[in-house]
N, C-alpha and C positions, 0 to 999 in steps of 0.2 A: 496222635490225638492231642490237642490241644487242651492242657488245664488250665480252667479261665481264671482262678483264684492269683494265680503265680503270673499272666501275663508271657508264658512261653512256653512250648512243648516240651511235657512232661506232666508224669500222673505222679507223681508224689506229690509229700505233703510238705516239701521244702525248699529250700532253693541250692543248697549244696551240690557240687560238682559232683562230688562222687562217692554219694548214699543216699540210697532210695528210702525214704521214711515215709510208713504208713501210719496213719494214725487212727485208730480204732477206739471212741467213745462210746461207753456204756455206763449204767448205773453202777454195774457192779461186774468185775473179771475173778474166774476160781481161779489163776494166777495170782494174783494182786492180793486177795486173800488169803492165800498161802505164806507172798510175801510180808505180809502186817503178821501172822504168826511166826514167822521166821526172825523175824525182824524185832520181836519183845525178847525170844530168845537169845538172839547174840547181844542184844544191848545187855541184856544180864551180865553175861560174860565178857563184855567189852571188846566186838568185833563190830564186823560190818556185814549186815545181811545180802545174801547174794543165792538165787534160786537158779540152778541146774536143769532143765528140759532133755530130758532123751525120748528119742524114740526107738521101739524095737526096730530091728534089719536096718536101721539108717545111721550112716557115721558121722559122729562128733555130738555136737551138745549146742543148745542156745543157750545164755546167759540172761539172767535178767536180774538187773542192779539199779539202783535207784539212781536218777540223774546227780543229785546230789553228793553221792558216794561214785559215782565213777572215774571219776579223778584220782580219788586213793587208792582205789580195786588197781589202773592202771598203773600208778607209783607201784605198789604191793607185789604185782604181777613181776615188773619189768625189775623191781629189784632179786626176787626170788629166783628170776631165768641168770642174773649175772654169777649164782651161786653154783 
């Protein structure tokens, strides 16, 4: 199927080789609200907010981190695994 927006086949919403990105615009996501609660809390304590998704019977977890902050999530991570 052909996405006209992009000018080549593919249904994402970008043009990267290799990540599918969908973009879902709404007024308001109960994710995103969670995150802005999440997110007064660690500013308190001087972290970086970062929401967790699990689901029962199904393995691992989704991450959601603000664009802004994924750069250091990554730093943070990658130094943490050298330890």
């Amino acid at each position: 199927m052909k996405w006209v927006g992009l000018g080549f086949d593919t249904q994402s919403d970008n043009t990267f080789k290799d990540i599918k990105v969908n973009v879902i615009r709404k007024k308001k996501h109960a994710v995103i609200s969670l995150y802005d609660k999440t997110k007064k809390l660690a500013e308190a304590e001087g972290k970086i907010p970062v929401i967790c998704l699990c689901q029962s019977h199904r393995k691992g977890f989704w991450i959601v981190v603000h664009e802004d902050d994924l750069d250091k999530v990554n730093d943070i991570r990658q130094h943490n695994n050298k330890k």
